[in-house]
Residue frames as qw, qx, qy, qz and C-alpha x, y, z in Angstrom:
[[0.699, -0.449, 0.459, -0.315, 123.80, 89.72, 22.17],
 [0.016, 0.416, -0.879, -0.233, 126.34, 87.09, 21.74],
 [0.936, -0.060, -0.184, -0.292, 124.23, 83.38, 21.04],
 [0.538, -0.457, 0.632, -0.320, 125.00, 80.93, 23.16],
 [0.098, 0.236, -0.885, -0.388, 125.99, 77.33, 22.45],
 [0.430, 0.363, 0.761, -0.324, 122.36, 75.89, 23.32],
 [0.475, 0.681, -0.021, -0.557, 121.07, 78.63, 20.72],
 [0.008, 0.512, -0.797, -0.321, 123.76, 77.82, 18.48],
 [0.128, 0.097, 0.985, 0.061, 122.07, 73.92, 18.53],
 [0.360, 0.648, 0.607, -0.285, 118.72, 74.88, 18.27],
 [0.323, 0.682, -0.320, -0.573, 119.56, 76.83, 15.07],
 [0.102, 0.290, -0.915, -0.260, 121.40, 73.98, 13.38],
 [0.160, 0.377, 0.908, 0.088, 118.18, 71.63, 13.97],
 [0.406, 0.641, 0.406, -0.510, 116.11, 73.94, 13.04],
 [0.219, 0.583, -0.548, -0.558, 118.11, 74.44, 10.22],
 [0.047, -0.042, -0.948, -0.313, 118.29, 70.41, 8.99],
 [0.442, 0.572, 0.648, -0.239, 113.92, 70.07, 9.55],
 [0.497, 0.744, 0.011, -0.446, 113.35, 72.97, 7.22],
 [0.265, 0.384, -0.742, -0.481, 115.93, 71.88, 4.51],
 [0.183, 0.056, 0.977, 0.097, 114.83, 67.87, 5.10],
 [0.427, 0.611, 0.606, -0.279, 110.65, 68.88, 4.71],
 [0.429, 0.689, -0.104, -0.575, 111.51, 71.23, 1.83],
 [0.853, 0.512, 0.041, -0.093, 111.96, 70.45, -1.58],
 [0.047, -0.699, 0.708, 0.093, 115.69, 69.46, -1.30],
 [0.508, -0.134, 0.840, 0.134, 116.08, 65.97, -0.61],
 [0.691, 0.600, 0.402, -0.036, 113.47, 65.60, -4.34],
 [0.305, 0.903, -0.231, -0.194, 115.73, 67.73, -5.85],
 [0.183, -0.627, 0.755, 0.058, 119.02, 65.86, -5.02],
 [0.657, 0.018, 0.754, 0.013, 117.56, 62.37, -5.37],
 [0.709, 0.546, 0.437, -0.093, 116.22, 63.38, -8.85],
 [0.406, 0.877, -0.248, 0.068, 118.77, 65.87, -10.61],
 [0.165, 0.698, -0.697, 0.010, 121.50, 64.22, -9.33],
 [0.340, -0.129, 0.931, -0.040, 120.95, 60.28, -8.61],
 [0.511, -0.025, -0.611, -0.604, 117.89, 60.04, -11.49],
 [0.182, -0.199, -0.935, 0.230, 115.94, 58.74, -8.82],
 [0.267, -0.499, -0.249, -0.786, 112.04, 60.03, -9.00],
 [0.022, -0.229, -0.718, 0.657, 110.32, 60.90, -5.76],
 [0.219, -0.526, -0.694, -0.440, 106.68, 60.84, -6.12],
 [0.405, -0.608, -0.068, -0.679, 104.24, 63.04, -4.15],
 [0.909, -0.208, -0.275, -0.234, 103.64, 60.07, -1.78],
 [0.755, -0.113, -0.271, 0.587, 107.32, 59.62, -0.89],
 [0.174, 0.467, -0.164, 0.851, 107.74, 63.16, -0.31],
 [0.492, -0.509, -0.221, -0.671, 105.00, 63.18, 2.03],
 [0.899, -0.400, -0.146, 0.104, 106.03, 60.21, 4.32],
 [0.457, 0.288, -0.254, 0.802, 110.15, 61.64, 4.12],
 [0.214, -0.625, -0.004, -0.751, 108.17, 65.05, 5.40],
 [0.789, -0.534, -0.078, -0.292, 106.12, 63.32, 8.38],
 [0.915, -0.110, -0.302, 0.243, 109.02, 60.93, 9.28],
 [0.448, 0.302, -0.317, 0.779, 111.74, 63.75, 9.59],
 [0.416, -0.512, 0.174, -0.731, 108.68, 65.75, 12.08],
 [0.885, -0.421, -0.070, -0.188, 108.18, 62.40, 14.11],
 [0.784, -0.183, -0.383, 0.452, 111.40, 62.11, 14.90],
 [0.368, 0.329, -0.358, 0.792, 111.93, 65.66, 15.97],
 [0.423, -0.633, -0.034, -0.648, 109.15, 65.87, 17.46],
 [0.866, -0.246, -0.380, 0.211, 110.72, 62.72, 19.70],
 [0.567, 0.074, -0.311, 0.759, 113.79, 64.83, 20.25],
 [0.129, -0.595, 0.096, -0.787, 111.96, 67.39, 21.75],
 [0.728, -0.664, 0.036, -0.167, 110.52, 65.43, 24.77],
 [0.825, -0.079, -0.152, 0.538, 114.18, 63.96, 25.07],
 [0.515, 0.259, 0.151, 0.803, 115.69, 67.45, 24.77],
 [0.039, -0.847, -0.467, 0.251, 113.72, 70.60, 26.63],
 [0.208, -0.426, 0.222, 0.852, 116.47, 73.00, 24.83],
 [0.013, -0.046, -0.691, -0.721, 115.00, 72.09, 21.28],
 [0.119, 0.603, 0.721, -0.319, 110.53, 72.27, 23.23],
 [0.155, 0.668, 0.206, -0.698, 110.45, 75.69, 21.41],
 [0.139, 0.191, -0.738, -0.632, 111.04, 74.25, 17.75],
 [0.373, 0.339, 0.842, -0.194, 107.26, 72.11, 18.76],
 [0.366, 0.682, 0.101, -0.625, 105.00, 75.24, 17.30],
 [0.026, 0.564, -0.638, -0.524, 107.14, 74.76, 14.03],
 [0.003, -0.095, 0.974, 0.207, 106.98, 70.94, 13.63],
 [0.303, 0.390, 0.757, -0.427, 103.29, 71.16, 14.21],
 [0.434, 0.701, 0.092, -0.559, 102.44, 73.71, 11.71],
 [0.260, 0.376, -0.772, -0.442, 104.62, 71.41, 8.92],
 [0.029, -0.356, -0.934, 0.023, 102.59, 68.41, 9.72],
 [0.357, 0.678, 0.478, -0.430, 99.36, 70.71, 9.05],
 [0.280, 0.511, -0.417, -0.698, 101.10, 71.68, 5.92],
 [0.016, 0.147, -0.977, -0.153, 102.33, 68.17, 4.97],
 [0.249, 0.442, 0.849, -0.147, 98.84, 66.46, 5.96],
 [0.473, 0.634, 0.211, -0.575, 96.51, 69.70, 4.88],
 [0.172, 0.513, -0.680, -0.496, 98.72, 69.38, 1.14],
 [0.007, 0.160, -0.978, -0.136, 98.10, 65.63, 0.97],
 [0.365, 0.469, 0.760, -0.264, 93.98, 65.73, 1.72],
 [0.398, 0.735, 0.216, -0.504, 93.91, 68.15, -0.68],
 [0.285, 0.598, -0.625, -0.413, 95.96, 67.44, -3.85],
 [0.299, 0.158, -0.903, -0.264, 95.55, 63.67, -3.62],
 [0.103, 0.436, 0.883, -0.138, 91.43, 63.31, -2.06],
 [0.316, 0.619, 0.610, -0.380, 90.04, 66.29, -2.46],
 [0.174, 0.619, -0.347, -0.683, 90.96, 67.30, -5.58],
 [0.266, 0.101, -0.805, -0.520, 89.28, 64.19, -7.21],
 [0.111, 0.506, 0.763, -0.386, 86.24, 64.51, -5.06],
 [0.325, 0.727, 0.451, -0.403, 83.00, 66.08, -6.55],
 [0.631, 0.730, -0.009, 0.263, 84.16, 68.24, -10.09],
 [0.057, -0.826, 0.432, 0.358, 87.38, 69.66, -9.40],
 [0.591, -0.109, 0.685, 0.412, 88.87, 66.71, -11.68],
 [0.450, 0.647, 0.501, 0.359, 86.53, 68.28, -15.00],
 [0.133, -0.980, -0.149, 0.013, 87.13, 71.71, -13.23],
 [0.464, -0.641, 0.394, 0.468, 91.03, 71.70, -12.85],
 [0.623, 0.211, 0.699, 0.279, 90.73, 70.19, -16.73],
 [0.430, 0.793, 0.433, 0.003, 88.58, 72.60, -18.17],
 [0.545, 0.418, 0.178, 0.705, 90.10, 74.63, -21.12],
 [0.074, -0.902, -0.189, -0.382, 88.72, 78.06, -19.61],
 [0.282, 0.278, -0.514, 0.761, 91.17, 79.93, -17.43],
 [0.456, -0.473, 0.164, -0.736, 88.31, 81.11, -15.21],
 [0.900, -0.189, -0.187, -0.345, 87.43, 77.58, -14.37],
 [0.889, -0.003, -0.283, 0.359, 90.36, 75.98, -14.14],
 [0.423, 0.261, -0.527, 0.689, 92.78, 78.40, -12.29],
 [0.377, -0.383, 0.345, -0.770, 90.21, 79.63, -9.81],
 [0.955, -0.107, -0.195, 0.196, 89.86, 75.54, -8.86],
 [0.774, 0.154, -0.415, 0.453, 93.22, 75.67, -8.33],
 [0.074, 0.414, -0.393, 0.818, 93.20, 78.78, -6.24],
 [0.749, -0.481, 0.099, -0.445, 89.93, 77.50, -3.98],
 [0.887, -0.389, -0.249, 0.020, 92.19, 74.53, -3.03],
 [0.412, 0.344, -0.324, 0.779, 95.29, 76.32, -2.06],
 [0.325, -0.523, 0.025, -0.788, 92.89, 78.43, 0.00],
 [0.826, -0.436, -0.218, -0.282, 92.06, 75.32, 1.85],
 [0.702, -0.161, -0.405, 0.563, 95.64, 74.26, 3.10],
 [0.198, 0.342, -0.280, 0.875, 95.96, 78.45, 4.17],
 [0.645, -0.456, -0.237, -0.566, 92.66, 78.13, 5.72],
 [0.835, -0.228, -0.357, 0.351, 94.17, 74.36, 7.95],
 [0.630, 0.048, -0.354, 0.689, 97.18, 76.56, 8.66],
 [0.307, -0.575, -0.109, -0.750, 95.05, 79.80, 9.79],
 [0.718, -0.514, -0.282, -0.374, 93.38, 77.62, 11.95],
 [0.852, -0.204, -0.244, 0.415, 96.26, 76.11, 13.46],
 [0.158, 0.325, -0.075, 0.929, 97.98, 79.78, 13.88],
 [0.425, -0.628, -0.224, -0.612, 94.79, 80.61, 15.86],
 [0.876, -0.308, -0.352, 0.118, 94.92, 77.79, 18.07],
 [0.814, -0.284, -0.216, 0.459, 98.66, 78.44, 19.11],
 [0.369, 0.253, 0.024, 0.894, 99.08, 82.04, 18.42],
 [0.015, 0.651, 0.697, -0.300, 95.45, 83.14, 19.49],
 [0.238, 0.895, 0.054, -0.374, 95.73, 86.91, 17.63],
 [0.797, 0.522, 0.225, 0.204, 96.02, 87.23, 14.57],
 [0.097, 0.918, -0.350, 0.158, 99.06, 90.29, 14.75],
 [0.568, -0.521, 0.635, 0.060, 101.19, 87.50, 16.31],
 [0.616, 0.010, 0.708, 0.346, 101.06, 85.99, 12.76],
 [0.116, -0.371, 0.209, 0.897, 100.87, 89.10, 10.56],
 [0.136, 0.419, 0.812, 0.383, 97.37, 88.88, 9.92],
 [0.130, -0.793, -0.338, 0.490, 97.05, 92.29, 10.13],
 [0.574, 0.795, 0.018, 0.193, 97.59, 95.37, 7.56],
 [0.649, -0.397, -0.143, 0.633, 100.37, 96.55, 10.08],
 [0.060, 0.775, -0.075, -0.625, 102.30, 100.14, 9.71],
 [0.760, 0.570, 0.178, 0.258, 102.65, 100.35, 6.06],
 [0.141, 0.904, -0.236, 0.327, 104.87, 103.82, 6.41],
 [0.702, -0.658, 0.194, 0.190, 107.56, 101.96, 9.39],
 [0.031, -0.756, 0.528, 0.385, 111.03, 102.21, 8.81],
 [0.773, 0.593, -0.191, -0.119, 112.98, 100.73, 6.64],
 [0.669, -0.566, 0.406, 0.259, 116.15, 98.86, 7.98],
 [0.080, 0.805, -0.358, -0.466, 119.15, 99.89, 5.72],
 [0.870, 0.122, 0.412, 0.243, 119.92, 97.61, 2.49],
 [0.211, -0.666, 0.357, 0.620, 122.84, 99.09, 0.77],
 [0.184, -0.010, 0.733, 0.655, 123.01, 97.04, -2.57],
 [0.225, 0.644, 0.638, 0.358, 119.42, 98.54, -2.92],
 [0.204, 0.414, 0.012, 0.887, 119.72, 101.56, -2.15],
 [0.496, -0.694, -0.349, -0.389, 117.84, 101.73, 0.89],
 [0.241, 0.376, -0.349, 0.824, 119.24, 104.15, 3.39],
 [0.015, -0.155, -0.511, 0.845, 118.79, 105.68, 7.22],
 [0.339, 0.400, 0.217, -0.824, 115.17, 107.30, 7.75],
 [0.319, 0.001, -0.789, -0.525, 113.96, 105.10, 4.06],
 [0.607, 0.117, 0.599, -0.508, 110.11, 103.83, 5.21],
 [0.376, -0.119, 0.884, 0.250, 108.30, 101.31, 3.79],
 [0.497, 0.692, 0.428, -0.300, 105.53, 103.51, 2.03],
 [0.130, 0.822, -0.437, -0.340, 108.29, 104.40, -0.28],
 [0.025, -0.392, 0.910, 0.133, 110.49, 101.76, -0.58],
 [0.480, 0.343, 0.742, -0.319, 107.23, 99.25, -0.55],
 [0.588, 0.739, 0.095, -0.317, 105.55, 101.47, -3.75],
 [0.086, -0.676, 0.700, 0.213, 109.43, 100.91, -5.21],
 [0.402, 0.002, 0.915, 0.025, 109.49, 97.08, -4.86],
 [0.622, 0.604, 0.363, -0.342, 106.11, 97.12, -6.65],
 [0.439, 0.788, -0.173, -0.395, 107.37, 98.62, -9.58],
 [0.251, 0.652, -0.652, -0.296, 110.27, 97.58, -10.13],
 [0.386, 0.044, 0.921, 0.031, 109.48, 92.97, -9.20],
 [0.625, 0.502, 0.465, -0.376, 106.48, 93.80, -11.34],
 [0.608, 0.733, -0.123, -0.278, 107.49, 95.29, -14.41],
 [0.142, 0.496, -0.849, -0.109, 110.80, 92.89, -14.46],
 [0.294, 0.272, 0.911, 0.097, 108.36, 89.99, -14.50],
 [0.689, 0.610, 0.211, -0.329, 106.16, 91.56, -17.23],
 [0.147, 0.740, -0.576, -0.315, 109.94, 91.91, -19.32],
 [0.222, -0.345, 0.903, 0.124, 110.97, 88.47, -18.50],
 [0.550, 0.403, 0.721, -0.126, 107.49, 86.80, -19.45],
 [0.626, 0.742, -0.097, -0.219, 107.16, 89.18, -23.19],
 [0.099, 0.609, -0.759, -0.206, 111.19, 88.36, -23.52],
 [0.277, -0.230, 0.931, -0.067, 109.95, 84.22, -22.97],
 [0.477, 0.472, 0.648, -0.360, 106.36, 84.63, -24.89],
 [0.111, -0.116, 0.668, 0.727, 106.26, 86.72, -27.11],
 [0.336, 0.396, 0.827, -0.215, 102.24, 86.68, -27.08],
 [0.086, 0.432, 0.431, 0.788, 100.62, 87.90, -30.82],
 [0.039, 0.083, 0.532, -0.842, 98.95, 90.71, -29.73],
 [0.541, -0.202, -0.489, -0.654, 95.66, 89.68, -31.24],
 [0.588, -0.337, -0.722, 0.140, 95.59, 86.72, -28.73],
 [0.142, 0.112, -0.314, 0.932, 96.54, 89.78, -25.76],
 [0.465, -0.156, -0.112, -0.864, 93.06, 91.71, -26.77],
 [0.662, -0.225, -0.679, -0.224, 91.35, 88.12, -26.58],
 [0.638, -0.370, -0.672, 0.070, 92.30, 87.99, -22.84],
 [0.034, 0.253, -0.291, 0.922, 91.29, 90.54, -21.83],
 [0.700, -0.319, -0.290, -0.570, 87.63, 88.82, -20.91],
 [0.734, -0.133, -0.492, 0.450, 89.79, 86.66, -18.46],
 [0.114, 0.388, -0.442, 0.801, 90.45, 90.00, -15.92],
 [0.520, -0.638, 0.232, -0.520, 88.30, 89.88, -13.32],
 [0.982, 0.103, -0.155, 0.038, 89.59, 86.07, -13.00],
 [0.663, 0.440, -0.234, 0.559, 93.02, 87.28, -13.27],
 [0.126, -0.683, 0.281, -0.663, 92.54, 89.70, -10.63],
 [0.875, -0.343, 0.016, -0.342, 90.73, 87.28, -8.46],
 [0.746, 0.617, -0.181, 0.170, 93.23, 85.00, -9.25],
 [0.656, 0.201, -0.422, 0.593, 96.23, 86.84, -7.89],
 [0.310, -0.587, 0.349, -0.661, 94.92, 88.07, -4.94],
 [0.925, -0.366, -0.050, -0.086, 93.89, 84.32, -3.69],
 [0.831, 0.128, -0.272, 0.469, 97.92, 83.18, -4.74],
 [0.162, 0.603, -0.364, 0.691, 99.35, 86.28, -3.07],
 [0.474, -0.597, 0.229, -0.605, 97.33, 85.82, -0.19],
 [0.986, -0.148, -0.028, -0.071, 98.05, 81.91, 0.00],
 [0.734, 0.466, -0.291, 0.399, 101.21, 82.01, -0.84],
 [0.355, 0.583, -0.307, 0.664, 102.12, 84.33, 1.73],
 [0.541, -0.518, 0.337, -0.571, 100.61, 83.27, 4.59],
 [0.994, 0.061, -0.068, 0.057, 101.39, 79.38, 3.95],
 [0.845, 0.400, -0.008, 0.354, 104.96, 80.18, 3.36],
 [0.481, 0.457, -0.216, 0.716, 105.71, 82.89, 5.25],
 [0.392, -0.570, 0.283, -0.664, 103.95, 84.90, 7.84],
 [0.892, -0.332, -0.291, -0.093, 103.40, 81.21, 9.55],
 [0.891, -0.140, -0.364, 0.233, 106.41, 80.09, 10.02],
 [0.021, -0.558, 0.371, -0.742, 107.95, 83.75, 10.85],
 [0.580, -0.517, -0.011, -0.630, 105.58, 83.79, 13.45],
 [0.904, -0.418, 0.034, -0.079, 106.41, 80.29, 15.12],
 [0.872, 0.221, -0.152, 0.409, 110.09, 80.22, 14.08],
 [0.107, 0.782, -0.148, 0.596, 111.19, 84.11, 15.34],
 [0.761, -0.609, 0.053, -0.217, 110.77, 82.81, 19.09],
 [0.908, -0.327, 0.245, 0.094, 113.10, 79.80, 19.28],
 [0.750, 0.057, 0.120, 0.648, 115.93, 80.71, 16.64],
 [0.319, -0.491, 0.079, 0.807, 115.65, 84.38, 16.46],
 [0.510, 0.738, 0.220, -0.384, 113.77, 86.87, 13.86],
 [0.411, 0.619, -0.534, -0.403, 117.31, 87.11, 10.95],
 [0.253, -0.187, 0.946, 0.080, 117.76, 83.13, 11.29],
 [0.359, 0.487, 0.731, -0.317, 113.85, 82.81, 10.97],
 [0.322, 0.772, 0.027, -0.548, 114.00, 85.15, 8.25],
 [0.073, 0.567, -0.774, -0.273, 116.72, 83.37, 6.45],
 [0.221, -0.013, 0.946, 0.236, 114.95, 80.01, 6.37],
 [0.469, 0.557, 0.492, -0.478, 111.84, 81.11, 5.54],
 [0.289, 0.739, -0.328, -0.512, 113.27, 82.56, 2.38],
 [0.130, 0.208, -0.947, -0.206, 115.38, 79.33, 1.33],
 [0.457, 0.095, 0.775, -0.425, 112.09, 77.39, 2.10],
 [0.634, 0.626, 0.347, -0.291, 110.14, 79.22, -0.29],
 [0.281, 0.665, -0.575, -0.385, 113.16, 79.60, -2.80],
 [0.186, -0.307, 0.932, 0.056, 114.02, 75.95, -2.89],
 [0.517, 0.378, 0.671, -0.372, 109.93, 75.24, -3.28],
 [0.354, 0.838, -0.121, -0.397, 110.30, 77.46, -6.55],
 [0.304, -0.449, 0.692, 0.476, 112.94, 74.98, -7.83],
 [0.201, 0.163, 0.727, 0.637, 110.63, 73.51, -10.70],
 [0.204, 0.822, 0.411, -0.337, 108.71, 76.77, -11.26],
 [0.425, 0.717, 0.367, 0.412, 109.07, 78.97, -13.46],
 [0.556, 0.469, -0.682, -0.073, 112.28, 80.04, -14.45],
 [0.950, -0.217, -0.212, -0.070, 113.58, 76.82, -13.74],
 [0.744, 0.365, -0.272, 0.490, 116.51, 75.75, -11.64],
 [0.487, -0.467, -0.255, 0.692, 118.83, 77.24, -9.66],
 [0.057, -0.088, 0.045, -0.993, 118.20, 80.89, -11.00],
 [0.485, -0.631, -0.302, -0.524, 114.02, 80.45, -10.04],
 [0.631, -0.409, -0.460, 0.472, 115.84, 79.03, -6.65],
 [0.508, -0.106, -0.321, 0.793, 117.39, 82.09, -6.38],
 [0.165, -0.256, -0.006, -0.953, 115.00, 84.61, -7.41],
 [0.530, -0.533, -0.574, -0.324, 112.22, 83.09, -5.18],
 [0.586, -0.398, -0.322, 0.629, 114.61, 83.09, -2.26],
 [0.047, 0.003, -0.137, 0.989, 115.11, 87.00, -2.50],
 [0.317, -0.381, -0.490, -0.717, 111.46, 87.37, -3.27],
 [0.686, -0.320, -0.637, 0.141, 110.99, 85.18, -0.25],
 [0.727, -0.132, -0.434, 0.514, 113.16, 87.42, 1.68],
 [0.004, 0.026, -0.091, 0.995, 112.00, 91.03, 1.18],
 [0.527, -0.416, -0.575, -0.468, 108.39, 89.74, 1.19],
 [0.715, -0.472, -0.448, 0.253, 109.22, 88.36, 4.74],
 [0.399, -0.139, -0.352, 0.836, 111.49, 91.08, 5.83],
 [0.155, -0.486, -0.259, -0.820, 108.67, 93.43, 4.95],
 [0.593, -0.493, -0.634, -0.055, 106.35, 91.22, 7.54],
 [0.629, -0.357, -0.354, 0.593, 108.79, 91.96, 10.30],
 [0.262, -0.070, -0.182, 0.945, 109.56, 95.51, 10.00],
 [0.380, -0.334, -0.181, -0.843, 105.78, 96.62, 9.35],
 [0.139, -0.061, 0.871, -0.467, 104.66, 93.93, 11.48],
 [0.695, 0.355, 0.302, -0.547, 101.67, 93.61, 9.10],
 [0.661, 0.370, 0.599, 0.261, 100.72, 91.56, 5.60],
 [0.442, 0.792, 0.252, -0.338, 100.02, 94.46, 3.43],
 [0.007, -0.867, 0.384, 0.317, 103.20, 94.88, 1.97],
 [0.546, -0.067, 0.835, -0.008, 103.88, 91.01, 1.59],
 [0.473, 0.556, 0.684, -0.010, 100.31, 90.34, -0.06],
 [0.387, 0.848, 0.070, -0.356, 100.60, 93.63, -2.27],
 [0.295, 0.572, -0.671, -0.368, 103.78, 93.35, -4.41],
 [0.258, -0.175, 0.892, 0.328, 103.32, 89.63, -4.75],
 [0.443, 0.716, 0.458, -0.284, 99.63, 90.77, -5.97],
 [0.271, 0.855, -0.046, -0.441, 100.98, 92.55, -8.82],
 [0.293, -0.469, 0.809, 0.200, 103.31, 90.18, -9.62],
 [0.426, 0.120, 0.863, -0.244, 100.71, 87.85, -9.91],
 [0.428, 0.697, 0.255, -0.516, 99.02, 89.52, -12.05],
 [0.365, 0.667, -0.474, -0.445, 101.18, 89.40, -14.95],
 [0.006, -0.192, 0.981, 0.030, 101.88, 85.54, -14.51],
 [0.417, 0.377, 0.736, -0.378, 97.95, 84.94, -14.34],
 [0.453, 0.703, -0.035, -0.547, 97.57, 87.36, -17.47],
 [0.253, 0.491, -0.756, -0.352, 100.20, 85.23, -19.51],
 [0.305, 0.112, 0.937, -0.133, 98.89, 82.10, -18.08],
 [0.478, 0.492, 0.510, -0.518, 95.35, 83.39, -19.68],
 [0.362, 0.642, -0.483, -0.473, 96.96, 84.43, -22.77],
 [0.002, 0.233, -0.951, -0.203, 98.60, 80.52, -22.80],
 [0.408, 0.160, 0.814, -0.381, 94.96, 79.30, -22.65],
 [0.480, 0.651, -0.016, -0.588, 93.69, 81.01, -25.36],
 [0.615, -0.025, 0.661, 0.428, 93.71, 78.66, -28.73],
 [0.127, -0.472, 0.250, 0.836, 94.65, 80.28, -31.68],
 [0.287, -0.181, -0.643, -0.686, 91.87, 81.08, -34.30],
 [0.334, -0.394, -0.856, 0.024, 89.56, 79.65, -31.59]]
């Protein structure tokens, strides 16, 4: 069905919010004008660019279906900001986020993540009331597959197949890339192994935060007003662009977050559940939580 020029506009602003709230404008101001942007400024940029669209929506009744959106970024934006800069220096998480032990410190970090996915739950409840309207559901694991040629995914391909695929192969090319960038003696290895249930624990909170913060949301409020491959497309660059100083750095972690981003999400849509989402980036996780445990470990110690 052809889009229309109204559509057409409501794409394009939907398009400039998500680039302006993500991690672009920090990127540009800092890698190319040396100009640092602090939490704080990122945070008021964020709000400022959602108060004014939310303005242009009451001016504008074409652009009333982008609200859902701008709401749930101003529950990121605000949920992000009570938690990283009050409650994360309220009661122990400051000795807890510190502490040498991997158990201590990364499962801190993973109970307050949990709180901003927890804000944005809630706010998904509110405006979505069931929870399948924001793939909080296992959905069909076994639904088709919609053809991707440069992987090799063909006619009549489902996603219990092509799902058990992914697995393997994102997993064991981040176990390559992390022994090809460590290098960890394997004495230290054996050592953390007393770190697994942690590790599991671990990457089932980040898979499960990650991918409902970052993705099933905004599918869910974004599929309506620009359309499920537009909605699919920024989701991806959202979370690719968020990934810019992660690990690798740069424009190749941009890019491999953005695909990650994108078959994570396109899973959402064609099973119409999490499971598929939250499982390969579980396994993923798993090896980046195991090296992380491995980096904790001090040698001789």
């Amino acid at each position: 069905m052809p889009t229309s020029k109204t559509q057409k506009t409501v794409i394009i602003v939907a398009w400039l919010i998500v680039l302006l709230i993500s991690l672009l404008p920090k990127v540009i101001l800092q890698e190319i004008f040396g100009q640092t942007v602090t939490r704080d400024q990122q945070t008021l940029l964020s709000l400022g660019v959602i108060l004014i669209a939310l303005a242009a929506t009451l001016a504008w009744k074409a652009l009333r279906g982008l609200r859902p959106m701008l709401i749930l970024f101003a529950v990121l934006v605000c949920s992000q900001w009570v938690v990283y800069d009050r409650i994360d220096k309220m009661f122990n998480y400051p000795s807890w986020l510190n502490n040498p032990s991997f158990n201590i410190s990364m499962l801190a970090e993973q109970s307050l993540n949990l709180m901003i996915t927890l804000a944005v739950i809630a706010t998904l409840l509110l405006m979505k009331k069931k929870r399948a309207d924001f793939y909080l559901v296992k959905g069909d694991i076994a639904a088709p597959a919609k053809p991707i040629r440069w992987l090799g995914v063909k006619e009549g391909d489902r996603w219990n197949k092509f799902g058990m695929w992914l697995t393997i192969c994102i997993s064991l090319g981040t176990l390559a890339f992390l022994i090809i960038a460590g290098r960890p003696p394997a004495n230290i290895v054996a050592q953390a192994l007393r770190f697994l249930p942690a590790i599991l624990l671990a990457a089932a909170l980040n898979a499960f935060n990650e991918e409902m913060t970052y993705k099933a949301s905004f599918l869910s409020v974004l599929e309506g007003p620009v359309g499920p491959q537009q909605a699919l497309y920024m989701v991806a660059i959202f979370f690719g662009i968020a990934h810019y100083y992660g690990v690798p750095y740069g424009v190749v972690g941009v890019i491999l977050a953005t695909f990650l981003g994108w078959i994570l999400a396109k899973s959402m849509q064609e099973t119409r559940g999490f499971f598929w989402a939250w499982f390969i980036h579980f396994w993923q996780d798993v090896w980046i939580f195991s090296f992380l445990a491995i980096g904790s470990i001090i040698p001789g110690g």
